[in-house]
Each structure stands twice: as C-alpha cells, then as structure tokens.
C-alpha positions as CSV (number, residue, x, y, z in Angstrom):
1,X,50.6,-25.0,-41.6
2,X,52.2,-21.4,-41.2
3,X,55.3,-23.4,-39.2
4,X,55.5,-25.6,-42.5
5,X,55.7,-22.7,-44.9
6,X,58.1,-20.7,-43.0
7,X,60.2,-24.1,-42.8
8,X,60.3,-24.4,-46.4
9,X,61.4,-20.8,-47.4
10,X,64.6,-21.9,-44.9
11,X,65.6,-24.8,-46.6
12,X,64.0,-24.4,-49.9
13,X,66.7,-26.8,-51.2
14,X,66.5,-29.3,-49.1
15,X,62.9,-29.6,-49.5
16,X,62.6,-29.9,-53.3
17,X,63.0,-33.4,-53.6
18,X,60.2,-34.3,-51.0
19,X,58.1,-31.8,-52.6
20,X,58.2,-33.5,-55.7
21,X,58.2,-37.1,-53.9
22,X,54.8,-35.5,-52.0
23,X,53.8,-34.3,-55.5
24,X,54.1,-37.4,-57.3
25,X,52.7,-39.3,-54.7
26,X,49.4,-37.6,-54.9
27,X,49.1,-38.0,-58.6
28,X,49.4,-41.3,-58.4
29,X,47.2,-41.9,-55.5
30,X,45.0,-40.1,-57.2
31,X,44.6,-42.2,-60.2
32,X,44.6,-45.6,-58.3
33,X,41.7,-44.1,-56.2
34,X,40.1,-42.5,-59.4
35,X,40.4,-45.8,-61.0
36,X,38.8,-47.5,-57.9
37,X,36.0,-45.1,-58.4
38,X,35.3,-45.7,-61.9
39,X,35.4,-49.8,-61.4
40,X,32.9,-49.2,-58.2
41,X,30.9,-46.5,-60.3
42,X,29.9,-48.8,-63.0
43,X,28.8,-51.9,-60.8
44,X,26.7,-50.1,-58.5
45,X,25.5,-46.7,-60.7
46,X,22.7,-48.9,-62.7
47,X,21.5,-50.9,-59.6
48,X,21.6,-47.5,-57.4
49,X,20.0,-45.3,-59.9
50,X,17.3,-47.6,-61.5
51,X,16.7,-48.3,-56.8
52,X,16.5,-44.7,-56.7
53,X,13.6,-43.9,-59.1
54,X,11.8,-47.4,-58.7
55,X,12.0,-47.2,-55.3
56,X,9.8,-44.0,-54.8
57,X,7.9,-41.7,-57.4
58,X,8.5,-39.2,-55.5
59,X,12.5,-38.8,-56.7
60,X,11.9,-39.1,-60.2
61,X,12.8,-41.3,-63.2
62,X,16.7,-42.7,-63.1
63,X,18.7,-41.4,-66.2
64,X,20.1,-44.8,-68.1
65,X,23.9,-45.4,-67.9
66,X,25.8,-45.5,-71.3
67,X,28.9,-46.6,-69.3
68,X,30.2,-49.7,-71.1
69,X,32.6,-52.4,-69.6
70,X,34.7,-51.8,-72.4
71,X,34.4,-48.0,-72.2
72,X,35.5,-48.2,-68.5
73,X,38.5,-50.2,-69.5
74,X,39.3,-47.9,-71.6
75,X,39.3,-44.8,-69.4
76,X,41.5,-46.6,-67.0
77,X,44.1,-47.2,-70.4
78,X,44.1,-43.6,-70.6
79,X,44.8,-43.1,-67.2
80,X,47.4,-45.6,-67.3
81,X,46.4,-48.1,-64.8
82,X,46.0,-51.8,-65.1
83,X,43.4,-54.1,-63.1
84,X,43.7,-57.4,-63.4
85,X,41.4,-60.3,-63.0
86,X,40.3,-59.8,-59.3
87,X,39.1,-56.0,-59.7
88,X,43.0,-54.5,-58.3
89,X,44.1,-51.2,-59.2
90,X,47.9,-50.3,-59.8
91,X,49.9,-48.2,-61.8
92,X,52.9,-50.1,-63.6
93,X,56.6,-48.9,-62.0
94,X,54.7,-47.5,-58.7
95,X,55.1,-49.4,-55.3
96,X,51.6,-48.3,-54.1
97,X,52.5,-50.1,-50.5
98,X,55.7,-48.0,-50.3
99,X,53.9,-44.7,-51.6
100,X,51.4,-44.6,-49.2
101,X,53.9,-45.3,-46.0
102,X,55.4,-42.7,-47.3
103,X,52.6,-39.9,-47.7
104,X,51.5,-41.3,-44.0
105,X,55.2,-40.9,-42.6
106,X,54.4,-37.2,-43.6
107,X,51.2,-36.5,-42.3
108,X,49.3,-37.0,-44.9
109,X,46.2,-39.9,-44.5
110,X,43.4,-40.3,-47.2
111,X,41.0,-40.3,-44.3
112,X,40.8,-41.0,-41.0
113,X,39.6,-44.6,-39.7
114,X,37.9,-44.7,-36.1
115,X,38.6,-48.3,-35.4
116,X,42.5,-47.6,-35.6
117,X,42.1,-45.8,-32.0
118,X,42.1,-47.8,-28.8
119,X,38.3,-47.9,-27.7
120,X,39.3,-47.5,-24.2
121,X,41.2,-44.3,-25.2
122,X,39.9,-40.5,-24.7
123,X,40.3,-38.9,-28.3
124,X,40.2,-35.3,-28.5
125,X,38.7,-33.6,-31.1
126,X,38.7,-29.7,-32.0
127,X,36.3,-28.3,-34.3
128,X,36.5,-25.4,-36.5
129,X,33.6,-23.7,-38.2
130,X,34.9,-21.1,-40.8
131,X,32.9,-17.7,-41.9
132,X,31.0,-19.4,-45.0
133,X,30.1,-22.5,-42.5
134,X,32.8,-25.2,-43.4
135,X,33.8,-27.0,-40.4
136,X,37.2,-28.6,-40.2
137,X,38.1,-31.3,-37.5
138,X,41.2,-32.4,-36.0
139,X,41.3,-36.0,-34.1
140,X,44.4,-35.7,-31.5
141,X,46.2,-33.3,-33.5
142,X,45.6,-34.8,-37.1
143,X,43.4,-32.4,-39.4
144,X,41.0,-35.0,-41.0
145,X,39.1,-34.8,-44.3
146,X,36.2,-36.6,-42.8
147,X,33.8,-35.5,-40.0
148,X,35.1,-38.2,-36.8
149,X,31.9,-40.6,-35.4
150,X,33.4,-40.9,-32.3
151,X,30.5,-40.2,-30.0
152,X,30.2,-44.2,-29.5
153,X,33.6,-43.7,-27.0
154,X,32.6,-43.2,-23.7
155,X,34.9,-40.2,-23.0
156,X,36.0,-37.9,-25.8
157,X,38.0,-34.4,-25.1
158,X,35.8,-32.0,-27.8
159,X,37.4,-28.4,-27.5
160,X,39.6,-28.5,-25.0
161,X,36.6,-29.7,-22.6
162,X,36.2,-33.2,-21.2
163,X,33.3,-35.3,-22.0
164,X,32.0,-38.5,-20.3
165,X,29.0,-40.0,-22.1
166,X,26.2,-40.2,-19.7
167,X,24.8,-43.8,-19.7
168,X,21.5,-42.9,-17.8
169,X,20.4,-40.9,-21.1
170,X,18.9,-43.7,-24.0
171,X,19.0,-42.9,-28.0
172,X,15.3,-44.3,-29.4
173,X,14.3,-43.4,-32.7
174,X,11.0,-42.7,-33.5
175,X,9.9,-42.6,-36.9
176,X,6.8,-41.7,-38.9
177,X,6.9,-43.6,-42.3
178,X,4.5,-42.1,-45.5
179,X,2.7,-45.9,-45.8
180,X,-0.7,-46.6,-45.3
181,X,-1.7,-49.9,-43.9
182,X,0.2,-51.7,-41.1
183,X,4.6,-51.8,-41.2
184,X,3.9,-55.3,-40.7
185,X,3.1,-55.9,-44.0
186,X,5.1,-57.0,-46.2
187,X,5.7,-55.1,-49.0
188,X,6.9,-54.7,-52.6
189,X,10.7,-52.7,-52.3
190,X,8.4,-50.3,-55.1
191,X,6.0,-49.4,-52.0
192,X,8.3,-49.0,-49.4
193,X,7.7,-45.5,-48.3
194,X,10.0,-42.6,-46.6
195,X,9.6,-41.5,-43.0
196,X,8.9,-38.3,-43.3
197,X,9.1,-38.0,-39.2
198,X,12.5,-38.4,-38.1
199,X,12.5,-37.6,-33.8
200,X,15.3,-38.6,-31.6
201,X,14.3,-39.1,-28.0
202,X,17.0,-38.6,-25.0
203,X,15.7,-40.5,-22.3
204,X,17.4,-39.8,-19.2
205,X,16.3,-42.7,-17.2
206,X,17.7,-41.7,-13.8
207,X,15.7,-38.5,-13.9
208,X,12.4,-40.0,-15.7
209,X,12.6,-37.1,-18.2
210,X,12.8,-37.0,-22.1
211,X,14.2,-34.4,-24.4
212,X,13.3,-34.5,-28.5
213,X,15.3,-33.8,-31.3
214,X,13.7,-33.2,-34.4
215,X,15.8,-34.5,-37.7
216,X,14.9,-32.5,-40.6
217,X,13.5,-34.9,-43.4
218,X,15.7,-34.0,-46.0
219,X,19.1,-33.7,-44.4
220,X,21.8,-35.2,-46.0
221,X,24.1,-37.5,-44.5
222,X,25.6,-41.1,-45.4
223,X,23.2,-44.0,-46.0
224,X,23.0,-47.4,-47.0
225,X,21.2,-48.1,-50.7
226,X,20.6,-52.1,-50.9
227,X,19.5,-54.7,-53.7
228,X,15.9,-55.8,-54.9
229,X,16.5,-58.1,-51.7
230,X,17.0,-54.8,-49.3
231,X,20.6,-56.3,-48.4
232,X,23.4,-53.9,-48.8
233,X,25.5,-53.4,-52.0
234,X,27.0,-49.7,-51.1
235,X,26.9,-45.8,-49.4
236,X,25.7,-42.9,-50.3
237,X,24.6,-38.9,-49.4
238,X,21.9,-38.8,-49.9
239,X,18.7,-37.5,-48.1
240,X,18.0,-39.4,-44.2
241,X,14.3,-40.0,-45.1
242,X,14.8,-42.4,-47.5
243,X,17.3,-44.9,-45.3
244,X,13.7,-46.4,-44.4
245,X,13.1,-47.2,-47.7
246,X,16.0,-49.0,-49.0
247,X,15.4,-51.3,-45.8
248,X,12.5,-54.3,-46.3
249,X,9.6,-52.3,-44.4
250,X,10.6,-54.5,-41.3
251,X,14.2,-54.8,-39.4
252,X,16.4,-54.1,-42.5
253,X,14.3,-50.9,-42.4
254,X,15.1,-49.8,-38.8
255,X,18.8,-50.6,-38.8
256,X,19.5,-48.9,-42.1
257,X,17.5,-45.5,-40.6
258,X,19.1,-46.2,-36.9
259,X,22.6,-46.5,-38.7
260,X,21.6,-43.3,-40.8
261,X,20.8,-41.1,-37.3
262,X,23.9,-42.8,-36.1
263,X,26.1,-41.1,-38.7
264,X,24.4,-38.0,-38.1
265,X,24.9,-37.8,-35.1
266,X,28.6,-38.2,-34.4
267,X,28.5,-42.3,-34.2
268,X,26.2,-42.0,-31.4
269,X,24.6,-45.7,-31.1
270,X,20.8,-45.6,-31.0
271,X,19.1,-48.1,-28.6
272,X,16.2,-48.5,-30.3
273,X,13.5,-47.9,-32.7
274,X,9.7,-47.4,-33.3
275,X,8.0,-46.7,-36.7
276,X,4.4,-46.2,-37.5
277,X,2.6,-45.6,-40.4
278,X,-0.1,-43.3,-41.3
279,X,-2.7,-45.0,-40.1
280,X,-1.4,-44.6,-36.5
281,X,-2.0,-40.5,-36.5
282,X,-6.2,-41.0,-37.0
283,X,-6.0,-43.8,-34.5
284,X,-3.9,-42.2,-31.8
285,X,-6.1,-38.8,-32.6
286,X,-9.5,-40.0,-32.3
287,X,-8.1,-42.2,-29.2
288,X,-8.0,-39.2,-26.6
289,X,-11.0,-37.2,-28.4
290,X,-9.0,-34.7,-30.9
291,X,-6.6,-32.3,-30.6
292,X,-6.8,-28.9,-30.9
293,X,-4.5,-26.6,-32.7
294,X,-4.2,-22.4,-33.4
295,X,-3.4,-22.5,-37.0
296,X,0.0,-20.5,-37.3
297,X,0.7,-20.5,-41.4
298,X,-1.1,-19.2,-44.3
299,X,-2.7,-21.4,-47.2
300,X,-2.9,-24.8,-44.9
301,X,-6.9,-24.0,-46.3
302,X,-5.8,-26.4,-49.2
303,X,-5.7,-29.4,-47.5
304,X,-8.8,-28.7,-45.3
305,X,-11.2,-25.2,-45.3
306,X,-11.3,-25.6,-41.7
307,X,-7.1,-24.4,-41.7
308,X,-7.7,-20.9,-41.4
309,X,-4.8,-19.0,-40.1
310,X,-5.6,-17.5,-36.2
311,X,-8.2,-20.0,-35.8
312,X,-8.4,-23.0,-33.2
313,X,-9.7,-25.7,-34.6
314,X,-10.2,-29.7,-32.7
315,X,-8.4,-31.6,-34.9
316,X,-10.7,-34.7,-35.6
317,X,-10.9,-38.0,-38.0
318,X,-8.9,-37.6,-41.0
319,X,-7.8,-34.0,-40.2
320,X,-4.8,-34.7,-37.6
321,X,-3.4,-36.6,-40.9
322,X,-4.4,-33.5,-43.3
323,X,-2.5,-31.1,-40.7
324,X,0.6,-32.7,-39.7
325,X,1.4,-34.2,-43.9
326,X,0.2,-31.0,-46.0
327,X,3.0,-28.6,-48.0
328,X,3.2,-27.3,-50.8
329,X,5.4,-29.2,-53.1
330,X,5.6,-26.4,-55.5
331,X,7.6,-23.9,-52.5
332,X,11.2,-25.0,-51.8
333,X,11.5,-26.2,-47.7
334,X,8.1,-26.4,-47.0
335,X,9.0,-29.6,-44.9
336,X,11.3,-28.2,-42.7
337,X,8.4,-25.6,-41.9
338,X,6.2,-28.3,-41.6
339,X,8.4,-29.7,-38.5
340,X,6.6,-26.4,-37.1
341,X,3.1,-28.3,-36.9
342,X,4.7,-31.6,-35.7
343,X,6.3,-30.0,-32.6
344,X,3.0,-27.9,-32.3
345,X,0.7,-31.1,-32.3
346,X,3.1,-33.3,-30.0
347,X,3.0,-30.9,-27.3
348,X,-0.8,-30.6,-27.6
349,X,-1.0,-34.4,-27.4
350,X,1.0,-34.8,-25.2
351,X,-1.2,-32.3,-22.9
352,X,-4.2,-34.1,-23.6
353,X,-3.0,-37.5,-22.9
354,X,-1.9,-36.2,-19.6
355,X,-5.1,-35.6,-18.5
356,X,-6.3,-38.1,-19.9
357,X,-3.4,-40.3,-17.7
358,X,-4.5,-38.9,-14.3
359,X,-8.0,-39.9,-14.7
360,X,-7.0,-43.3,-16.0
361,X,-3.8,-45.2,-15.4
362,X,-5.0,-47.5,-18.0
363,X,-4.9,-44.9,-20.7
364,X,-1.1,-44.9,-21.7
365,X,-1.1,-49.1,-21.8
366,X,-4.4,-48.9,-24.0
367,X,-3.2,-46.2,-26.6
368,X,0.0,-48.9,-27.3
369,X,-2.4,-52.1,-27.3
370,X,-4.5,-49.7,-30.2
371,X,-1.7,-49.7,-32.4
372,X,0.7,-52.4,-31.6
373,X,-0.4,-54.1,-34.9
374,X,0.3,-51.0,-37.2
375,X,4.0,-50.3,-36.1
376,X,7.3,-52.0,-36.1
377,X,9.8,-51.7,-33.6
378,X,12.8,-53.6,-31.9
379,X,11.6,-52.2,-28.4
380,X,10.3,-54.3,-25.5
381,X,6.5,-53.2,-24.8
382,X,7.9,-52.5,-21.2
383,X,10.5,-50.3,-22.8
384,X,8.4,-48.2,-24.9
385,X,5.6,-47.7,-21.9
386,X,8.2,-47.1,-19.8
387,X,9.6,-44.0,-22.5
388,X,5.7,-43.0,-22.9
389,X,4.9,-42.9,-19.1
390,X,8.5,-40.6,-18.7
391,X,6.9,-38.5,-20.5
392,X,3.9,-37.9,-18.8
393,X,5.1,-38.4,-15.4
394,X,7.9,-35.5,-16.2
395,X,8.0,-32.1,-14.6
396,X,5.0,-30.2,-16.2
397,X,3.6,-30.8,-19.3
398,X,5.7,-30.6,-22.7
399,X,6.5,-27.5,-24.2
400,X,8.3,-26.7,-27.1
401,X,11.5,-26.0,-24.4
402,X,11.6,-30.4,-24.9
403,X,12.5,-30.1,-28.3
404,X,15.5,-29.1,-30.5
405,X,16.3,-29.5,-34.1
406,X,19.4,-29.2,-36.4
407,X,20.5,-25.6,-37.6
408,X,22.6,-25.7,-41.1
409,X,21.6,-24.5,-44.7
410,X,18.8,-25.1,-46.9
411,X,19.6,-25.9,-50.4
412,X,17.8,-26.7,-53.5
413,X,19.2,-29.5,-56.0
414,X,18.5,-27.5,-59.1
415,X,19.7,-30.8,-60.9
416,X,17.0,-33.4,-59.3
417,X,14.6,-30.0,-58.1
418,X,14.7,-31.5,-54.7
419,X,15.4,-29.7,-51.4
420,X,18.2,-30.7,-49.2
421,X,19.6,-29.8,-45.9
422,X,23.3,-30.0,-44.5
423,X,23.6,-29.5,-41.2
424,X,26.0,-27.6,-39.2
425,X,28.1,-30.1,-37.5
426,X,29.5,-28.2,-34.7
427,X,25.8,-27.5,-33.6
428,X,24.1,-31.0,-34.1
429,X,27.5,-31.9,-32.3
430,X,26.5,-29.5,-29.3
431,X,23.4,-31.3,-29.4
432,X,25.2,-34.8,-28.7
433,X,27.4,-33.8,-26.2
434,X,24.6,-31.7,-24.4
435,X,22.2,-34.3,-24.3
436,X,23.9,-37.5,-24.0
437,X,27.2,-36.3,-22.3
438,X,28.3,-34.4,-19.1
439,X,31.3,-32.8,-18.2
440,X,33.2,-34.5,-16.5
C-alpha cells in the first residue's frame, strides 16, 4: 500500500480517472450488495429471529419485524435499484458484469473464495495480528477481508514456514449437550438443547496418544440456523453452542456443530462426532465409584454445601452433574471459568478409570455398553474404544499438559446481555497447525 500511494503522488494525473472509475465502482457495488442484503434480510429475519427465541429460553424473546414487502421495495427505490421478478439486483445504466472485472483487474475482490484455488496446490498464507488484536490475512499475496479455511489442503505455507497436514492425527468432536433423557429421542426443535461442552480430540493414531482442545461455549463463529424442519435456510455469527440446536437432536445436529468447529478451526474437516446428554455424567460417575475433586473457586456452595473452596470432596450421584453445570448466571464469563472444572474432572476421571483399566480390561468396553443408548454419534464402536483405550494406554496419566483452549477476548452483548467470545485467530490457528500439521 505505501508503493501505491507514493505511485499516485507521481502521476496524480494520470490516475484521476481510475480513481473515480475505482470510486464509482464501490458505490455501486455497494448498493447492489446492500440491496441483496435487504431482499435476504426480510426472508430470513422473521424465520431466524422467531428460531432464535423459540428455540431456547435461554436467548430470550425475538423482537417482531415491522419490515413490510412493500417497505423493502421502497428502500431499494430510494436506493435506486430495481429487482425484478426472480429476486435480481441491478442498478439501471451500470454493467455490473463489466464493473466487477474491472474492480478484480485492480486488485480489488469482495472476498476471497477457497474453491477458486487448485486443491492440489500449496497456498501460502501470512497472518498479521495488530496491537488492538485485529488480525489481517493475505492468501498468496492477496490481503483478504475474510479469515481463509484452508486447513482442509494438505500442504499450506503459513508464515513463511511449510506445513504438511499430518494424516496420522484424527479431528473427533465430542460434545456435552444440556438435555436430559437419551439424544436418541426425538425431540420437539423447542427442546433441542445447547452443548455446553465443546472438546476437540487430536488423535494421533501412529503414536496411540490424544491431545484436547477445549472450545469455549460461547465463541462466536459462523453457523448454520435451519427451518421448523432443522434443514438449512441460511448463516450466521453467532454463538458455537447453539449449532447443536438448530440441528434435529440427531445427525442434522452433529454436522451443523462438526461444520461449526470446522469453521473455527481454519476449515479443518472433523472425522467424527459423539454427543451425550446429561444423563451420561451420573452414569459414567457412579460407574468407576466417584470422583474426587479439591474445590478451587468460591461460592460453588450454591449448587451443593458440600462445594467448599480447599476441600476434597468424592464427587457422587447427582453431584458430578451439580459440579461440572453450576455458574452464576448473574457474573459475566462464568462459563469460560467453568471450563476450569471440566478440565479438572476429566483428568481425575481419567485417572480413576485407569486404574480401574489395569485391574479389568473389560472396564473401558463396559463404561460404552452403559451409555450407548443415551448418546448419538456417527463413530464406529471400534472407533470410539479405540480413541478411549488411546487414552489410557498413553504415556502417564492425563494432566492438564493434554489440554489447550482458545485465547481471544471476552465480551458482553449489552444489547441481548449475553456473553460472547472471539477468538484470536492467529492462536487457535497455532493450535491447528501444531496439532494436526508438521513441518515439513
């Protein structure tokens, strides 16, 4: 850009007349694509709005749409664009064909599409993360407006160092979803609930060991909001844990949250999901004889007396359920310090049902037979014992060195009081490339 500027104060003249072509040529794109926006706005705002508060109590009452057909036709009067009977956009005198091969002939794309680049090529990608924690991205040379998902190729150049995605290391998402009762119920779309445990396992397969990523609940990222019949009508930002819940409670559910950690994640693909309901903590609990946990926060006492920070306490019946879901709704991020207690009850699982392993090889294989019928998954059994038994077979047991989680800022929505996350992309992105990459 400094090049650019200094080339324009040479030949100030010369440059006047594509300045104004470049100037015009935004306006107008900017209209067509405003118009687009308010066409798109008023077919999906009612469906999307009234989905978002009937779906789940917990994101409040939708706010009624006084957008009219005929209002909307009128805005796009004012803004001097015509549609005509097929929904298209264009400006009357414009070329819009000719105005965008011209804005591309000069480096300037509305956005940047993956599936123009060879699959079998290596893109390289720079990322740039400025002081108030914007990041900026360039795919082989050209600055984008979008973050790339391009962690599906199986070499990418990510600054200035050489990538080859390792395929020994699996992607299986493992979710923990707010309903009671089995996930193979079917449901109403009004009960559908959010998984309020998002964990990505890296599965190296050639070395037998796993390493967990925790995905903070409310971070916000591109998902897919569906019809009354859970099929798709659109996109959105909008918080990961409620992907589950525009799905049907069943498969529509998994892809829509496996697409969502997708996105998240760079375009990574996911191999595979498991979800489990509530139910499935007391059972898998009460299966190896409790767990015991030092309590590390103050005021858990609410949800159970026994919660007393410093003490241990055996964590048994109802009370692995009562430690790992209580926060304070009332105290902004109280789930992303909740992610504290999962990561502090896995390991501790994890411990006990290794002990529990070496006395009896049957123990693993029985805990999956216990809840088989309260979870839904598009795993094999013998994949999901195998990603179990990797786990307890690893070196040592598992310590909070096996898990990561996203870094980024904490926000609250003062508009819908609701906390959100945005992560920072150049660290979740070290987290790809770390974990399912090598240097090549």
């Amino acid at each position: 850009m400094k090049q650019e500027r200094r080339h324009r104060k040479q030949k100030p003249l010369r440059d006047r007349p594509i300045a104004l072509r470049i100037f015009v040529g935004v306006v107008a794109l900017a209209l067509v694509f405003g118009g687009i926006w308010l066409i798109n706005l008023y077919k999906i705002r009612k469906t999307v709005e009234a989905a978002n508060a009937q779906y789940h109590s917990t994101y409040g009452a939708a706010e009624e749409s006084t957008v009219s057909e005929e209002q909307m036709n009128r805005q796009l009067q004012a803004a001097g664009l015509t549609m005509d009977d097929d929904g298209n956009i264009s400006m009357p005198g414009v070329d819009m064909d000719a105005m965008l091969k011209m804005m591309e002939s000069m480096g300037m794309k509305a956005g940047f599409d993956e599936s123009s680049l060879d699959p079998d090529s290596v893109p390289e990608i720079e990322s740039t993360r400025s002081e108030d924690g914007t990041v900026t991205y360039r795919v082989n040379g050209t600055e984008i407006s979008d973050r790339p998902h391009l962690f599906n190729f199986k070499e990418v150049v990510y600054n200035g160092v050489h990538y080859k995605r390792n395929t020994a290391v699996k992607a299986w998402l493992i979710l923990g979803v707010d309903n009671k009762g089995s996930l193979q119920i079917d449901r109403d779309i009004s009960e559908i609930g959010l998984s309020d445990g998002i964990f990505l396992v890296a599965e190296d397969t050639s070395k037998n060991k796993v390493h967990i990523i925790q995905i903070p609940r409310d971070t916000m990222t591109t998902i897919t909001v569906t019809d009354d019949n859970s099929d798709p009508i659109g996109e959105r930002v909008d918080h990961i844990t409620r992907a589950w819940m525009y799905g049907d409670n069943h498969a529509k559910s998994g892809k829509y949250a496996m697409d969502a950690v997708s996105g998240v994640m760079g375009g990574l693909p996911i191999n595979g999901y498991m979800a489990g309901s509530i139910d499935v903590i007391k059972l898998l609990n009460d299966y190896i004889g409790g767990v015991e946990v030092t309590v590390e926060e103050d005021g858990l006492e609410k949800a159970d007396p026994a919660f007393i920070k410093g003490e241990t306490v055996l964590l048994e019946g109802d009370m692995a359920e009562k430690y790992l879901r209580a926060r304070d709704k009332s105290i902004d991020f109280t789930a992303m310090t909740r992610m504290n207690r999962h990561r502090q009850y896995a390991v501790a699982f994890e411990n006990k049902l290794l002990k529990l392993q070496k006395r009896n090889s049957d123990t693993i294989p029985g805990m999956f037979d216990l809840i088989e019928d309260n979870i839904m998954t598009d795993m094999s059994k013998g994949t999901y014992l195998k990603i179990a038994m990797d786990v307890a077979v690893k070196d040592g047991a598992l310590t909070e060195n096996d898990f990561s989680t996203f870094e980024g800022r904490n926000v609250v929505n003062e508009a819908e009081q609701l906390d959100e996350f945005w992560p920072d992309y150049t660290q979740v992105d070290k987290l790809t490339l770390d974990y399912f990459y090598r240097q090549v």
